[in-house]
C-alpha positions as CSV (number, residue, x, y, z in Angstrom):
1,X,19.0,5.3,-20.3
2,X,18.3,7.7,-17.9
3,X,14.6,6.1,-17.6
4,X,16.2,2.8,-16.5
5,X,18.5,4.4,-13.9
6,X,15.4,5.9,-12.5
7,X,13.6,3.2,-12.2
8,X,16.5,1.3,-10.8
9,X,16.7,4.0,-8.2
10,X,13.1,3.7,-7.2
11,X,13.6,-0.4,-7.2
12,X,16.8,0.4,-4.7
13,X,14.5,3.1,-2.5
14,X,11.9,0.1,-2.2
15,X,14.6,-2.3,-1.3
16,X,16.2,-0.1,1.3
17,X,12.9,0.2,2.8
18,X,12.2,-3.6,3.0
19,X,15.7,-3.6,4.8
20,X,16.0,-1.0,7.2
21,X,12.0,-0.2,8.5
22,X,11.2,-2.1,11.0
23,X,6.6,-1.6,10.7
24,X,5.8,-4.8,8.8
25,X,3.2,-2.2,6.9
26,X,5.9,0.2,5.5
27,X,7.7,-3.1,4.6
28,X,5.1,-4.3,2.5
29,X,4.8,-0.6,0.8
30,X,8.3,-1.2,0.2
31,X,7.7,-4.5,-1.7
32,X,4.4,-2.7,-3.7
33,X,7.7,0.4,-4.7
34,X,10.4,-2.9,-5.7
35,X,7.4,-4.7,-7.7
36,X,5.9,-1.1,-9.1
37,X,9.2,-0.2,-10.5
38,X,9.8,-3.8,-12.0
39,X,6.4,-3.5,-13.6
40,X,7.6,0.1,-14.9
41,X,10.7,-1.1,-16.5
42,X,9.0,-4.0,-18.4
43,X,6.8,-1.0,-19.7
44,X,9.4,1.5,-20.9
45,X,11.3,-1.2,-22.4
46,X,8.4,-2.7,-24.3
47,X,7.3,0.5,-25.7
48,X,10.5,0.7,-27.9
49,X,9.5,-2.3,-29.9
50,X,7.2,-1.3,-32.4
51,X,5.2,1.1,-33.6
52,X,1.4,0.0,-34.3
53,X,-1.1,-2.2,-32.7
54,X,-1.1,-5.7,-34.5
55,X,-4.5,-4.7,-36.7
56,X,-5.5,-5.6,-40.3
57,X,-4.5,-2.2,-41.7
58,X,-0.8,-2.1,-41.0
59,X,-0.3,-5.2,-42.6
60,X,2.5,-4.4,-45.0
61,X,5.4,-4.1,-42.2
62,X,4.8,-6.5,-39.7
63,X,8.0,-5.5,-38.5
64,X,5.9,-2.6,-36.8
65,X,3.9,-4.4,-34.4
66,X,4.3,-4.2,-31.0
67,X,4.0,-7.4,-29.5
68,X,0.5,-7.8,-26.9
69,X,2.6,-11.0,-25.0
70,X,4.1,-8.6,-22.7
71,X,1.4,-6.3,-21.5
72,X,-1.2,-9.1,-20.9
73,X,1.6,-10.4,-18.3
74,X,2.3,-7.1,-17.2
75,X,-1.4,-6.8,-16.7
76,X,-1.2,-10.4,-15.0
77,X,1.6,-8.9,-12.9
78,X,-0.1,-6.0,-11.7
79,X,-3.5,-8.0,-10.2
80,X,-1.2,-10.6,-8.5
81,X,1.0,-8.2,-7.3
82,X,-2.3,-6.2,-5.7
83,X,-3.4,-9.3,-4.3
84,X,-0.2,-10.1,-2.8
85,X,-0.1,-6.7,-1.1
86,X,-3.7,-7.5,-0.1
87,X,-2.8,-10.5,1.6
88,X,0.1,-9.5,3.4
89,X,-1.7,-6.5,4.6
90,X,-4.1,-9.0,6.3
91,X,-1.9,-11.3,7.8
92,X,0.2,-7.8,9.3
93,X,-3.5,-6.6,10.6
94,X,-4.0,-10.3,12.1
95,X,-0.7,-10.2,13.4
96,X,-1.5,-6.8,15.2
97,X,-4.5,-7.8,16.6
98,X,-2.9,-10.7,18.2
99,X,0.4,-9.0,19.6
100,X,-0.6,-5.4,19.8
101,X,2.2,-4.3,17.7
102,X,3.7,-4.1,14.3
103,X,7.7,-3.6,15.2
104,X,9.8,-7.0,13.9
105,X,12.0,-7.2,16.6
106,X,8.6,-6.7,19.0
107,X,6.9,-9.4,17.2
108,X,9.6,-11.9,17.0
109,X,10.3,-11.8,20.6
110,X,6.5,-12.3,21.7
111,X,6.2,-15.4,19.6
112,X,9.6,-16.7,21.0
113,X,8.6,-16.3,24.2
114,X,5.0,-17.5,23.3
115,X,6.5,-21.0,22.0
């Protein structure tokens, strides 16, 4: 219990970030804390389902496995949610280059006025 209220606080830290900073790069380490502490949770609550890795020698209780399903996606998870910071940190480092600034309000006004 008191791991899923921590991990619900760090999800609400990294969504109060995304909301109220305005640096597009502190925005995306905000959405790399939300998916983090997704990633986290999945974790924890997988690691109350069995006991033993799903070998030959524990093959009386199957009861006792714990399923591999869920950490190859988490696995998945965590590459694309790398790559997604990866990308986003290039088009905010493009996006500086070109306006000379990494402020939304900044950056939304010089591509209104640009249009």
């Amino acid at each position: 219990m008191v791991e899923r209220m921590l991990l619900g606080l760090l999800f609400l830290a990294g969504f109060f970030g995304l909301i109220t900073r305005r640096n597009l790069i502190k925005k995306v380490y905000a959405l790399s804390i939300m998916n983090m502490a997704v990633l986290l949770l999945f974790n924890v609550e997988g690691g109350k389902a069995g006991k033993h890795a799903p070998f030959m020698q524990y093959a009386e209780d199957p009861q006792s496995y714990v399923d591999p399903l869920p950490q190859a996606l988490m696995l998945t998870a965590i590459v694309v949610g790398v790559c997604i910071s990866i990308v986003a940190l290039t088009m905010v480092y493009r996006l500086f280059r070109e306006h000379g600034t990494l402020d939304c309000e900044e950056l939304r006004e010089k591509i209104h006025d640009h249009e």
